[in-house]
Backbone as a chain_set.jsonl record, in Angstrom:
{"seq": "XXXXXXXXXXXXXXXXXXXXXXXXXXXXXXXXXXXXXXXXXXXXXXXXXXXXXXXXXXXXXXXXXXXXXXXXXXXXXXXXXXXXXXXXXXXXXXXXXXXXXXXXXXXXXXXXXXXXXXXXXXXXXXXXXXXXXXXXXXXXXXXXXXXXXXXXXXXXXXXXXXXXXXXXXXXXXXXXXXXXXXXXXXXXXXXXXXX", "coords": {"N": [[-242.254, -21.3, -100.574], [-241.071, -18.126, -100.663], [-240.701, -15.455, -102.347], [-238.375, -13.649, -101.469], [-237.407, -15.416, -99.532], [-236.395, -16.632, -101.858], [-234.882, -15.515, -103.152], [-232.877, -14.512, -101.612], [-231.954, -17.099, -100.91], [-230.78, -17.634, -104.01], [-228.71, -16.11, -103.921], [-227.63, -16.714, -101.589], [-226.266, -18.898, -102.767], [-225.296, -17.93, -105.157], [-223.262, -16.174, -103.627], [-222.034, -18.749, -103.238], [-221.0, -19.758, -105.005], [-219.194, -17.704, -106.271], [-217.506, -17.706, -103.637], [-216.553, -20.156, -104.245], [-215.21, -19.482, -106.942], [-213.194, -17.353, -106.217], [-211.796, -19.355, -104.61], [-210.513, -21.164, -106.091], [-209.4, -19.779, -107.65], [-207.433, -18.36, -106.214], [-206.224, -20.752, -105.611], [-205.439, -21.942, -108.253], [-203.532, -19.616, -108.646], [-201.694, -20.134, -106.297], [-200.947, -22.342, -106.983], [-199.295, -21.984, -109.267], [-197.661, -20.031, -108.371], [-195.783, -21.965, -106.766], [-194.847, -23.76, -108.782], [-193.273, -21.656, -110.192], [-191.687, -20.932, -108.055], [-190.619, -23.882, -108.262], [-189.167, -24.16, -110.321], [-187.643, -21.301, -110.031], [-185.919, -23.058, -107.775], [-184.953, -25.311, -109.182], [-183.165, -23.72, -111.005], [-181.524, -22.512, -109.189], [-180.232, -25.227, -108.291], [-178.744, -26.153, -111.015], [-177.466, -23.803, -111.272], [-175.938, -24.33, -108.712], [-174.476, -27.008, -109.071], [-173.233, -26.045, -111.099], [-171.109, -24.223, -109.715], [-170.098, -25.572, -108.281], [-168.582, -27.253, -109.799], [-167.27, -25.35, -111.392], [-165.623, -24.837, -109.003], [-164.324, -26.952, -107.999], [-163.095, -27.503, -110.607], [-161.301, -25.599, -110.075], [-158.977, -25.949, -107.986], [-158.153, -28.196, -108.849], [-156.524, -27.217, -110.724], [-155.087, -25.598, -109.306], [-153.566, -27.031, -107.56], [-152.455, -28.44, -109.2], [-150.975, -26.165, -109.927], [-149.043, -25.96, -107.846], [-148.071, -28.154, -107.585], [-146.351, -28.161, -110.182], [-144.707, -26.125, -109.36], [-143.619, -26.626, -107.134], [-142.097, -29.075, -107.774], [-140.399, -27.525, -110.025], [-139.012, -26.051, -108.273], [-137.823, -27.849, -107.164], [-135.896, -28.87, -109.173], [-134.399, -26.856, -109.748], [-132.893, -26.357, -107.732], [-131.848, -28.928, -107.799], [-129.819, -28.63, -109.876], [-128.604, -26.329, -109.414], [-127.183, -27.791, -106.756], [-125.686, -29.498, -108.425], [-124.488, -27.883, -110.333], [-123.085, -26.131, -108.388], [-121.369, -28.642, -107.344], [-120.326, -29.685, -109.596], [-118.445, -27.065, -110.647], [-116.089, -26.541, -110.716], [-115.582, -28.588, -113.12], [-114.271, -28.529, -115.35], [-112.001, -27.225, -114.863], [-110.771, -28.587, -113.701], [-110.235, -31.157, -115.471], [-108.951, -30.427, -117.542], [-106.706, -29.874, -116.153], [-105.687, -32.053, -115.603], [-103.904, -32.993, -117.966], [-101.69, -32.027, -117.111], [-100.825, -33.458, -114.634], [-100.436, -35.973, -115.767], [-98.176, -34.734, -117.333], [-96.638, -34.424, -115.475], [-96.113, -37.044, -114.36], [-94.656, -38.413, -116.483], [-92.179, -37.173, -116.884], [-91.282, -37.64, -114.261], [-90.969, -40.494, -114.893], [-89.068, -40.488, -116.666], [-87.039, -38.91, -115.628], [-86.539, -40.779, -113.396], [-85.535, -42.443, -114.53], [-83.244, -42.081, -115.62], [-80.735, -41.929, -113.917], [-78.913, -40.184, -112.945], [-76.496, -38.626, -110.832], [-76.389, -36.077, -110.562], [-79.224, -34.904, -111.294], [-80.969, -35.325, -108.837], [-81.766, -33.548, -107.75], [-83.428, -32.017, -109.111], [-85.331, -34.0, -109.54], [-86.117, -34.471, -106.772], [-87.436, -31.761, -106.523], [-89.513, -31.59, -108.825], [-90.808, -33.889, -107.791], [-91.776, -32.881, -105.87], [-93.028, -30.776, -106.603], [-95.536, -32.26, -107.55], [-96.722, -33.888, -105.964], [-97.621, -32.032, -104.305], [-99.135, -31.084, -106.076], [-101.083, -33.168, -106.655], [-101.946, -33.465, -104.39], [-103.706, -31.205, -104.309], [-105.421, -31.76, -106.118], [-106.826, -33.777, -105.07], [-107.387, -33.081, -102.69], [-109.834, -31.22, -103.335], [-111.356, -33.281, -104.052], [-110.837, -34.781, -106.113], [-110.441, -37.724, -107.949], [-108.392, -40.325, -108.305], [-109.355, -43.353, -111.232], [-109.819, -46.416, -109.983], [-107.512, -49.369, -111.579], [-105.558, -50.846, -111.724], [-105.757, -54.592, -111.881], [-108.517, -54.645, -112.018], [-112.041, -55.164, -112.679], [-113.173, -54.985, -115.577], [-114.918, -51.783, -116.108], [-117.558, -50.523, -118.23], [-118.608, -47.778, -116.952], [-116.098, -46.6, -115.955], [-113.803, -47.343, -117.044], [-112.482, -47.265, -120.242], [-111.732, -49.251, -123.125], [-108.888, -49.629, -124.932], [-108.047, -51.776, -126.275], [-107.75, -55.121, -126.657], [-106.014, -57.846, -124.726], [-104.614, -60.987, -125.348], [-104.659, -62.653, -122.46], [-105.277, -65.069, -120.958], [-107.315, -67.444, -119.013], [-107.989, -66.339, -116.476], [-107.845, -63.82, -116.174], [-109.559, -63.016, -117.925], [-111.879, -60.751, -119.179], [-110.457, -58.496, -117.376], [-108.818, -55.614, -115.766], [-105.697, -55.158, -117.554], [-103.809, -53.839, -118.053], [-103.153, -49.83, -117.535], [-103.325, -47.616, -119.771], [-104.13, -44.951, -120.38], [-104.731, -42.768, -117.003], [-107.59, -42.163, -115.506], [-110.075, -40.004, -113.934], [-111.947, -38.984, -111.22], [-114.587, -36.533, -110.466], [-115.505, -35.904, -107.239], [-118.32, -38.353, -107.573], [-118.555, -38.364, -110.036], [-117.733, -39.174, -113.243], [-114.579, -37.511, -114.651], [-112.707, -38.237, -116.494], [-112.493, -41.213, -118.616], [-110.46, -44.115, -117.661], [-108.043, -45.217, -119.997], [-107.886, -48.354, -121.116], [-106.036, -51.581, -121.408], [-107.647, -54.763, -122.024], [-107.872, -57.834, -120.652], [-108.765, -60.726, -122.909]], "CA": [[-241.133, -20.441, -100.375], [-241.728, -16.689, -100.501], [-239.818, -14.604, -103.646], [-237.545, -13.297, -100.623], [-236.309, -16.761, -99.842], [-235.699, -17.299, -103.192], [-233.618, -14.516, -103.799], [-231.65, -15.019, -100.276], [-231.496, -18.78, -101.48], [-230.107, -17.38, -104.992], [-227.944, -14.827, -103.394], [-226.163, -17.895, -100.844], [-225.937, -19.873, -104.173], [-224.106, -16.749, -105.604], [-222.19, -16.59, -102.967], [-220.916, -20.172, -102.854], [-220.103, -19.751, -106.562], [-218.186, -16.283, -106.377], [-216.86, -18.203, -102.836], [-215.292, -21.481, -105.187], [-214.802, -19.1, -108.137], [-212.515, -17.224, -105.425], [-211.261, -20.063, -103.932], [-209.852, -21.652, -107.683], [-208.067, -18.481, -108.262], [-206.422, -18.259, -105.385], [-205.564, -21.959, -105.491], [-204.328, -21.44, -109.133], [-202.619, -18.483, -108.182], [-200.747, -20.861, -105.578], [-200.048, -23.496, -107.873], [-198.404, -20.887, -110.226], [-196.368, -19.87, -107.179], [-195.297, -23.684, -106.22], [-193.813, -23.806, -109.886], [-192.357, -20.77, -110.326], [-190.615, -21.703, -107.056], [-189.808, -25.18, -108.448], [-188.272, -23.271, -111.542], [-186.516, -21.284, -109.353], [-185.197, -23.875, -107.198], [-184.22, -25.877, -109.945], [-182.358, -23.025, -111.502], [-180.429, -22.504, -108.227], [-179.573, -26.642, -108.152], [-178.218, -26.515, -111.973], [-176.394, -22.85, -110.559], [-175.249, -24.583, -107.406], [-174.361, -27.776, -109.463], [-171.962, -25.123, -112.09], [-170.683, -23.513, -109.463], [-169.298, -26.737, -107.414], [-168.097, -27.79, -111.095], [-166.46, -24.873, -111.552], [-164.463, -24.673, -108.294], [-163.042, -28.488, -108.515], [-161.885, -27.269, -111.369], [-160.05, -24.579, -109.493], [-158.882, -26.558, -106.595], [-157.483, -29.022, -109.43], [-155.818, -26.194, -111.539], [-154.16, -24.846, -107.928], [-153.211, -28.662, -107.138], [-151.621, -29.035, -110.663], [-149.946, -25.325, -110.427], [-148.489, -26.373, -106.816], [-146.845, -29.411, -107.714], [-145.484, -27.822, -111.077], [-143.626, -25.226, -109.04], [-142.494, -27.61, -106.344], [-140.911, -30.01, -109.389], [-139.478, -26.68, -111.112], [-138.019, -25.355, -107.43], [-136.558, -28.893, -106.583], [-135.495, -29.145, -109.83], [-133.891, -25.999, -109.879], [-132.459, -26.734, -106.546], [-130.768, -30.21, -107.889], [-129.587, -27.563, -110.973], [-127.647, -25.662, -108.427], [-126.065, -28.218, -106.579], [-125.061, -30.282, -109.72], [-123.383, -26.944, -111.219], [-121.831, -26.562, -107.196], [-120.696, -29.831, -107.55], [-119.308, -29.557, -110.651], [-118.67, -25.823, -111.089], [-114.639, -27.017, -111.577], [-114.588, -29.558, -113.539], [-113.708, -27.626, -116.479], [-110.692, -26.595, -115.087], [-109.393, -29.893, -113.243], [-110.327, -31.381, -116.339], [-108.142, -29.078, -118.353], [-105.393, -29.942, -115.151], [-105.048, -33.406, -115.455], [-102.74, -33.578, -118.444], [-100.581, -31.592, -116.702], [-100.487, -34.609, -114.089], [-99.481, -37.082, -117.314], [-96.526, -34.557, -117.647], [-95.501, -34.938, -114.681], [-96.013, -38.443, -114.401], [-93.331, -38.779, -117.399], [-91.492, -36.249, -116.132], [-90.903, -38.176, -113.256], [-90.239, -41.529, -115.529], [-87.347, -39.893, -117.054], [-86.055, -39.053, -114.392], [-85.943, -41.744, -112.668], [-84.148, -43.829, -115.454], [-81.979, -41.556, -116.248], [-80.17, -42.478, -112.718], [-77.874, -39.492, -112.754], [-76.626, -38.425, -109.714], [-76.573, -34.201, -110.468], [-80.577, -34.973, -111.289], [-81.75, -35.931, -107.65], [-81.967, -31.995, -106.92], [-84.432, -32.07, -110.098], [-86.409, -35.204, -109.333], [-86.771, -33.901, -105.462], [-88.266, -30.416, -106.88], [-90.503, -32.22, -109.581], [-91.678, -34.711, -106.798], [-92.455, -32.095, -104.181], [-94.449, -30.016, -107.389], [-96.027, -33.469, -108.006], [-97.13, -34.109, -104.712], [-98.455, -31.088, -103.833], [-100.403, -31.049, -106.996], [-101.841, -34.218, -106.641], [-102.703, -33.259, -103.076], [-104.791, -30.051, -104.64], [-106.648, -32.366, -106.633], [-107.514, -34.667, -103.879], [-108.391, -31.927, -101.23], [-111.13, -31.043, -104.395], [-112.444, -34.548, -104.289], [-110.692, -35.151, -107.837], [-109.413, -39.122, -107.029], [-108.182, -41.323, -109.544], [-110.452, -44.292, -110.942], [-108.715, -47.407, -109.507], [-107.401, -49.651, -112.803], [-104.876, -52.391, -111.564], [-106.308, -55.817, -111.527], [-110.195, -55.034, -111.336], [-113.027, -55.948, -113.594], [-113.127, -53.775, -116.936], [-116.163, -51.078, -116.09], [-117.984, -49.322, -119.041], [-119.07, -46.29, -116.355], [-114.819, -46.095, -115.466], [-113.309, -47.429, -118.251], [-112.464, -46.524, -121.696], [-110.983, -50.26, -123.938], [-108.28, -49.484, -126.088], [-107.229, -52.874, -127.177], [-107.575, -56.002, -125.694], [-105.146, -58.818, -125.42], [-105.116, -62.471, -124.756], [-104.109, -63.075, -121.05], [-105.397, -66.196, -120.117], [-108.969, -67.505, -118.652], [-108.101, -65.779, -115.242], [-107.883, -62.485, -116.429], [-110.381, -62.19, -119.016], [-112.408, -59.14, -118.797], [-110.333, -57.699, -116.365], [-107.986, -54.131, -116.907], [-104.224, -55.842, -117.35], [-102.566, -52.175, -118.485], [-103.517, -48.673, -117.967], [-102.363, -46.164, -120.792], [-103.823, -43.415, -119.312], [-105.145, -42.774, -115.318], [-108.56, -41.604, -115.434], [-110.269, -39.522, -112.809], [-113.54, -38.816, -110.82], [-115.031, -35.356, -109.481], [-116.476, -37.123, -106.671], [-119.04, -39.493, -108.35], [-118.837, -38.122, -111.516], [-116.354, -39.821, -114.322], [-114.422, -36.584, -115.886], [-111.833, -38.482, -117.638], [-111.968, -42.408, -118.362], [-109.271, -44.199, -117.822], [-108.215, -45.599, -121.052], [-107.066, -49.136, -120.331], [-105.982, -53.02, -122.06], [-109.037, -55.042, -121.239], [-107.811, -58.899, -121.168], [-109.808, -61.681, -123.008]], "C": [[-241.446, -19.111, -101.008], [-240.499, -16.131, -101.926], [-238.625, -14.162, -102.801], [-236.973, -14.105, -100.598], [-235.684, -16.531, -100.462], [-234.506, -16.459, -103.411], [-232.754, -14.529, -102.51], [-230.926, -16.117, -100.603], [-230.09, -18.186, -102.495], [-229.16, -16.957, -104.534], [-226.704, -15.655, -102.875], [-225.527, -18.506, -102.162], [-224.887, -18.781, -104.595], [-222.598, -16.843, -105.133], [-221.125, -17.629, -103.101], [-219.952, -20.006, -103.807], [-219.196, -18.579, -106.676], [-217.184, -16.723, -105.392], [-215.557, -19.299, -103.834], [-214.776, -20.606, -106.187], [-212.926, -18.55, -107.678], [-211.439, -18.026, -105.052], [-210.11, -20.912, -105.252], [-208.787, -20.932, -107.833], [-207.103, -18.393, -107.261], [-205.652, -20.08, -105.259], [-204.424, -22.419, -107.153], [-203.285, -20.398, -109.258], [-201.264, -19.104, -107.247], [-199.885, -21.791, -106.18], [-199.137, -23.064, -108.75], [-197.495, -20.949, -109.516], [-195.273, -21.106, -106.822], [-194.44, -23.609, -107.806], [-193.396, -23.12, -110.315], [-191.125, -21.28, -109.223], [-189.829, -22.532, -107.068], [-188.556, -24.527, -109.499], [-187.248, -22.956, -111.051], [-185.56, -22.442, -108.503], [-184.242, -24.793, -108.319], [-183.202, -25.232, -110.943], [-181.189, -22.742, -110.538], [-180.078, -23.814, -108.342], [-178.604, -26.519, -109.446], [-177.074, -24.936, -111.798], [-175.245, -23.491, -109.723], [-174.28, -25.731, -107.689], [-172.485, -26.994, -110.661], [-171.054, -24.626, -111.169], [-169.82, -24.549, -108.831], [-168.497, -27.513, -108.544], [-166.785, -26.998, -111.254], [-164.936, -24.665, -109.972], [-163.667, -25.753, -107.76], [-162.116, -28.22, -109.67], [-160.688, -26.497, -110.948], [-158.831, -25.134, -108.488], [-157.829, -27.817, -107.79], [-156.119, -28.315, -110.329], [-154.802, -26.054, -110.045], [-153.356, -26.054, -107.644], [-151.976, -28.82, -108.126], [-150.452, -27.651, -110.719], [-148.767, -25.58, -109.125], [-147.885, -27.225, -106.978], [-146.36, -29.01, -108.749], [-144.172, -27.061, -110.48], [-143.2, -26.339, -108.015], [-141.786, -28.375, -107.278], [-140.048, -28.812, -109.852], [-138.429, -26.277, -109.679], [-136.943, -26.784, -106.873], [-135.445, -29.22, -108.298], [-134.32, -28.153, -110.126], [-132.792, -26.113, -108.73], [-131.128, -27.574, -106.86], [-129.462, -29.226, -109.153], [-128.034, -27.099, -110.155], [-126.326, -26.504, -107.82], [-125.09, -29.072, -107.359], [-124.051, -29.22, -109.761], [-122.419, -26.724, -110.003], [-120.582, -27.428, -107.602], [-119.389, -29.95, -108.58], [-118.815, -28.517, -111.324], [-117.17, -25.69, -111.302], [-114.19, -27.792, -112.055], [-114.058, -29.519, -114.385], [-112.372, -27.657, -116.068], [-109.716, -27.83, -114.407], [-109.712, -30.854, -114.354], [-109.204, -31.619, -117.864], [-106.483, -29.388, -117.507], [-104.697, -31.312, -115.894], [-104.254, -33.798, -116.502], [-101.803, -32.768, -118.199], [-99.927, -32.822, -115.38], [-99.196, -35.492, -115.017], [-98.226, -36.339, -117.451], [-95.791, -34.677, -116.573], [-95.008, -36.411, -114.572], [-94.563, -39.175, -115.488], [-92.189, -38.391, -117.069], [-90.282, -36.966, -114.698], [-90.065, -39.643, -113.5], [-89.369, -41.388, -115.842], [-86.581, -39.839, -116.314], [-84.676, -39.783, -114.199], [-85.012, -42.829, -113.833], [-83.312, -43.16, -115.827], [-80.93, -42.017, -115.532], [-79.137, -41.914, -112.46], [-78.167, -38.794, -111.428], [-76.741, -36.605, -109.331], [-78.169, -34.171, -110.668], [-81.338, -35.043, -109.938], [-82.565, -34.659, -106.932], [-83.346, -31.856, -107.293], [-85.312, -33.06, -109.698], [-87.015, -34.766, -108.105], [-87.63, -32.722, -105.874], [-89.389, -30.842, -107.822], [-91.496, -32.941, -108.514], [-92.274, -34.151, -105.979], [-93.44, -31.231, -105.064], [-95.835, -31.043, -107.203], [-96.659, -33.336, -106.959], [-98.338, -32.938, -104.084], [-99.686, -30.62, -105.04], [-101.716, -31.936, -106.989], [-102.862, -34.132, -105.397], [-103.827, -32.189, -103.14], [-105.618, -30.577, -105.031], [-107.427, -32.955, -105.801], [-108.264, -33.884, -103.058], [-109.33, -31.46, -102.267], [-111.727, -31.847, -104.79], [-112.254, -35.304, -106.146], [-110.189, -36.611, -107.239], [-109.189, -39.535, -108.853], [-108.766, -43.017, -109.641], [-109.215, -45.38, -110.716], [-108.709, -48.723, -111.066], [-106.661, -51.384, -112.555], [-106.091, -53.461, -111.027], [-108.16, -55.803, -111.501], [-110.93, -54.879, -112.697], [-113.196, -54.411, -114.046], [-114.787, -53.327, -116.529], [-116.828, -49.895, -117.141], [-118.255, -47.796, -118.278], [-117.948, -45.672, -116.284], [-114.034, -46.355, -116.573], [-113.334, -47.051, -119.437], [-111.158, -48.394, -122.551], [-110.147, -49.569, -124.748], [-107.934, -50.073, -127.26], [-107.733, -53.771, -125.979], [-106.55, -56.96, -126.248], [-105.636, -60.281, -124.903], [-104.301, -62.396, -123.411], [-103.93, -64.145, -120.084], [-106.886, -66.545, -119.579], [-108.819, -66.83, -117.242], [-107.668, -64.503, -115.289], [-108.764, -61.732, -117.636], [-111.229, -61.765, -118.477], [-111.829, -58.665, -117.518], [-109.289, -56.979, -117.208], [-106.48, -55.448, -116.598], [-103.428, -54.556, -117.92], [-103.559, -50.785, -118.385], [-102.909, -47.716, -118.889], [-102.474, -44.893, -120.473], [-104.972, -43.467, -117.735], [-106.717, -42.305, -115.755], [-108.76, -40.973, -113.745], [-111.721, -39.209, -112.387], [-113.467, -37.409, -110.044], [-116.258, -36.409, -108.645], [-117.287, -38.15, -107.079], [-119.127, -39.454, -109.747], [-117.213, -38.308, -112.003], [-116.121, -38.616, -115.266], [-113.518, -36.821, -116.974], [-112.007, -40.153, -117.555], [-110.914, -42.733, -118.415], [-108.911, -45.564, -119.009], [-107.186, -46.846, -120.579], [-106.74, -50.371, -121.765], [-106.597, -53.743, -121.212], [-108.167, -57.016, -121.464], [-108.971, -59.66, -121.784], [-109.152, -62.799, -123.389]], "O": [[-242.185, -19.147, -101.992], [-239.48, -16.781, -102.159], [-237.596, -14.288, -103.464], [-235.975, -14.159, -101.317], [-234.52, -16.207, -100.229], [-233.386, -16.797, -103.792], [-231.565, -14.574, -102.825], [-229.701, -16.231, -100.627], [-228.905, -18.186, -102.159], [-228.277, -17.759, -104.839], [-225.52, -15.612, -103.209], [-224.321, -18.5, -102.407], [-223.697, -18.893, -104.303], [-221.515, -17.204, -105.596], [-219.897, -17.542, -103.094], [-218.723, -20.037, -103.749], [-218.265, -18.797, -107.451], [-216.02, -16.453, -105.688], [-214.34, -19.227, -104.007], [-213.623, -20.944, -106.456], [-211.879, -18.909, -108.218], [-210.281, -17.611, -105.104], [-208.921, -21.109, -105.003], [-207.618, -21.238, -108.065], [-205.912, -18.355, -107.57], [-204.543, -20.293, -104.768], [-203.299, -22.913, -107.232], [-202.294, -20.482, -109.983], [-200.107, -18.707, -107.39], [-198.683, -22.028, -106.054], [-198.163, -23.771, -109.008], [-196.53, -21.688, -109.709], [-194.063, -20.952, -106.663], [-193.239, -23.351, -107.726], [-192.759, -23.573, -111.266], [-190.042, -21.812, -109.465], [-188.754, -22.554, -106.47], [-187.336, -24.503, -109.331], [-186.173, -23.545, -111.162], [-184.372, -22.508, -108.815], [-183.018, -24.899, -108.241], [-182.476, -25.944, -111.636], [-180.029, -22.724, -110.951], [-178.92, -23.637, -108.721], [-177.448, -26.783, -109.115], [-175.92, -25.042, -112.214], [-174.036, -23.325, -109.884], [-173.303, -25.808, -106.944], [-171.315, -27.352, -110.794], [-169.945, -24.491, -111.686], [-168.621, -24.279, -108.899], [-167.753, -28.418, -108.166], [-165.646, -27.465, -111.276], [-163.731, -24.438, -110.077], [-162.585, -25.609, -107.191], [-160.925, -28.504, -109.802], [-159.511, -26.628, -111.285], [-157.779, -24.499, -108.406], [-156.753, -28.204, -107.334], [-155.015, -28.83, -110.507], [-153.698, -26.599, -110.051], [-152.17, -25.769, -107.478], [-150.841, -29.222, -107.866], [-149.364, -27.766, -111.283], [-147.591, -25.389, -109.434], [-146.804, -27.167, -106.393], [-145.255, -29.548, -108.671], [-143.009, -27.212, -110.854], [-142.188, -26.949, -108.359], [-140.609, -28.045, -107.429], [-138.876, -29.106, -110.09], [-137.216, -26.189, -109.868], [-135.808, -26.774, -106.396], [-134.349, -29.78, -108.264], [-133.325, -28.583, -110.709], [-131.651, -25.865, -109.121], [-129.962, -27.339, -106.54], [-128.252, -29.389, -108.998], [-126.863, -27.446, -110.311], [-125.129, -26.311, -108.03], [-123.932, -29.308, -107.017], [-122.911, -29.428, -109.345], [-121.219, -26.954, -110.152], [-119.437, -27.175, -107.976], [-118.181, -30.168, -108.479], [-118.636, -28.681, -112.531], [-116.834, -24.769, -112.046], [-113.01, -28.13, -111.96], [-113.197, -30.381, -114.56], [-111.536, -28.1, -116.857], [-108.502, -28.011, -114.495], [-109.169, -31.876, -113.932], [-108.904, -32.476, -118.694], [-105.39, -29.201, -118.041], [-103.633, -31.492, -116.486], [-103.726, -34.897, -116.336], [-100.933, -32.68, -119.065], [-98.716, -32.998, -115.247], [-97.972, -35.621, -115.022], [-97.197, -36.981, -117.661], [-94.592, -34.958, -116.549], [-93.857, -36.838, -114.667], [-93.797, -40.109, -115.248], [-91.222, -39.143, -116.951], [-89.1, -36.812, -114.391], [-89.078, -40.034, -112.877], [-88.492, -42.135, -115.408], [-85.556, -40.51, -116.195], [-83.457, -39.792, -114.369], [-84.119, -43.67, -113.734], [-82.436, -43.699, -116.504], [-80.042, -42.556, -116.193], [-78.253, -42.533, -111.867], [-79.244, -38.458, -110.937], [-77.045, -36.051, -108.274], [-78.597, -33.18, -110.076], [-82.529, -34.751, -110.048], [-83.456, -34.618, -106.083], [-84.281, -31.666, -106.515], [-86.405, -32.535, -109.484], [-88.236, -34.618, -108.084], [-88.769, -32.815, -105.417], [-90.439, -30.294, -107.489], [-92.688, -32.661, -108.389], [-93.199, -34.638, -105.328], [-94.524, -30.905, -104.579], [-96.931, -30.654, -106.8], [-97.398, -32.354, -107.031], [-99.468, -33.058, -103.612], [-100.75, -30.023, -104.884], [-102.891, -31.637, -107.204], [-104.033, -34.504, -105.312], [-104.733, -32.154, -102.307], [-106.742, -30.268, -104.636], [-108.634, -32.721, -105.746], [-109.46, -33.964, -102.776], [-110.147, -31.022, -101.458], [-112.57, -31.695, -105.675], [-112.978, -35.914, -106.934], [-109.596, -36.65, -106.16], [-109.607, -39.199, -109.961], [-108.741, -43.807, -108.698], [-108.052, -45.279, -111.107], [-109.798, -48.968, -111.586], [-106.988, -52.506, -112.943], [-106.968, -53.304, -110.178], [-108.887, -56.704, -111.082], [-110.343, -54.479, -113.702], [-113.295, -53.321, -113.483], [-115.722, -54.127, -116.571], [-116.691, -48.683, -116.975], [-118.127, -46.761, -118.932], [-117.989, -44.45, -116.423], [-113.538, -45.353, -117.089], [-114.327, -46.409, -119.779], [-109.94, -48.422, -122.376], [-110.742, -48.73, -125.425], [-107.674, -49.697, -128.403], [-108.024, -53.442, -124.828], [-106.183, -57.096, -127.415], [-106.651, -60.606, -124.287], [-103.141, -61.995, -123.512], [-103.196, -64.335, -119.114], [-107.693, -65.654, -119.843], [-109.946, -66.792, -116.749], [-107.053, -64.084, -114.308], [-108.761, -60.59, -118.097], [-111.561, -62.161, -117.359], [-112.595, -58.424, -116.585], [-108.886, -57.17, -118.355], [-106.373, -56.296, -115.712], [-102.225, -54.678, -118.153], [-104.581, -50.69, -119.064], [-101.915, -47.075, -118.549], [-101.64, -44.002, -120.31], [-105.899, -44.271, -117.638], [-106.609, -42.041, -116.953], [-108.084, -41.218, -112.746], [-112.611, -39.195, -113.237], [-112.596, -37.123, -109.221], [-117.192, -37.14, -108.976], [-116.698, -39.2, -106.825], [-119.641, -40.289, -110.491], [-116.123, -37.93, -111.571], [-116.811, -38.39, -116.261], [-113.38, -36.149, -117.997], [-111.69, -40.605, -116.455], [-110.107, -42.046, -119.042], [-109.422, -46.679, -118.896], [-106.13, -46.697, -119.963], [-107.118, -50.124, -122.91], [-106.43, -53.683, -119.994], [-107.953, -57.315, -122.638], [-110.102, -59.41, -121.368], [-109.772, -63.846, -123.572]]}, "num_chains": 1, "name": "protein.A"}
C-alpha cells in the first residue's frame, strides 16, 4: 500500500470518526431535546392537573352559592307570606276581649228578662254579630271546645275535675273561647279538662 493510500485510508478513518463523533452529538443533542420536552410536558400535566383542581373547586363554590341563595329567596319568600298571613294578628288578638265583653254583655242581658231591655239586647246582638262576622270574613274562627278530646296545640288546662271514666281527658267547661288565625292558635282556649 502506497503512502497515498494510507493517508486516503487515514483520512476515511477520520472521517468515520468526525462522522460518529457528529453523529453522538447530534443524537445527544436529541436526547436533551426528548427530556426537556418530557419536562415540559410534565409541567403542562401537573399545570393541566391544577388547573382542573382549581375549577371543581369553582363549579363547587357556584353550586354551594346557588343553593344558598335559593334557601335564603324561598326562605324569604315563606318570611313574607307568614308575616301576610299573620300581618293582623296583633290586632284581632288585641279584639277578642272585646268579644268576651260582649259575650257577658249579652249574659246579662239576657237574665235580666226585662222587657224595656229587648231594644238593648237587639242593638248589642246586631253589634255582636256583625263583629263576629268581621272576624270570620278574616279567617279568625273559634277553636271548637264542647265535648272533644283536651288538645295541648288548642287547649290551655285550668283545672281538672273528676267526671267519670267516659269523659276523662276530654274539655267538660270552657272559661274562656279561644281562637285561630287560620291555622295558627292566637289565643288558647282555656278550658276544665275531665279525669
Amino acid at each position: 500500500m502506497s503512502k497515498k493510500e494510507k493517508k486516503i485510508k487515514d483520512l476515511n478513518g477520520a472521517n468515520d470518526a468526525n462522522d460518529a463523533n457528529d453523529e453522538m452529538k447530534e443524537l445527544t443533542e436529541l436526547q436533551e431535546q426528548v427530556k426537556t420536552q418530557e419536562e415540559e410536558k410534565a409541567a403542562l400535566e401537573e399545570e393541566k392537573a391544577a388547573l382542573e383542581e382549581q375549577k371543581a373547586e369553582l363549579e363547587d363554590k357556584n353550586l354551594r352559592m346557588m343553593a344558598e341563595f335559593d334557601n335564603f329567596r324561598k326562605r324569604t319568600n315563606k318570611e313574607k307570606l307568614d308575616l301576610m298571613a299573620t300581618a293582623g294578628e296583633r290586632i284581632f288578638t288585641e279584639m277578642l276581649p272585646l268579644v268576651d265583653d260582649f259575650e257577658r254583655a249579652l249574659a246579662s242581658i239576657n237574665g235580666a228578662n226585662d222587657t224595656n231591655d229587648d231594644a238593648l239586647l237587639n242593638g248589642v246582638q246586631l253589634i255582636y254579630q256583625k263583629f263576629v262576622g268581621f272576624l270570620e270574613k278574616n279567617d279568625v274562627h273559634v277553636i271548637e271546645t264542647e265535648g272533644v278530646d283536651f288538645n295541648t296545640d288548642e287547649h290551655e288546662a285550668v283545672t281538672t275535675f273528676a267526671a267519670g271514666e267516659e269523659m276523662k281527658g276530654k274539655v267538660i267547661d270552657c272559661t274562656q273561647k279561644g281562637y285561630k288565625l287560620g291555622d295558627k292558635v292566637i289565643r288558647f282556649a282555656k278550658v276544665v279538662v275531665g279525669e
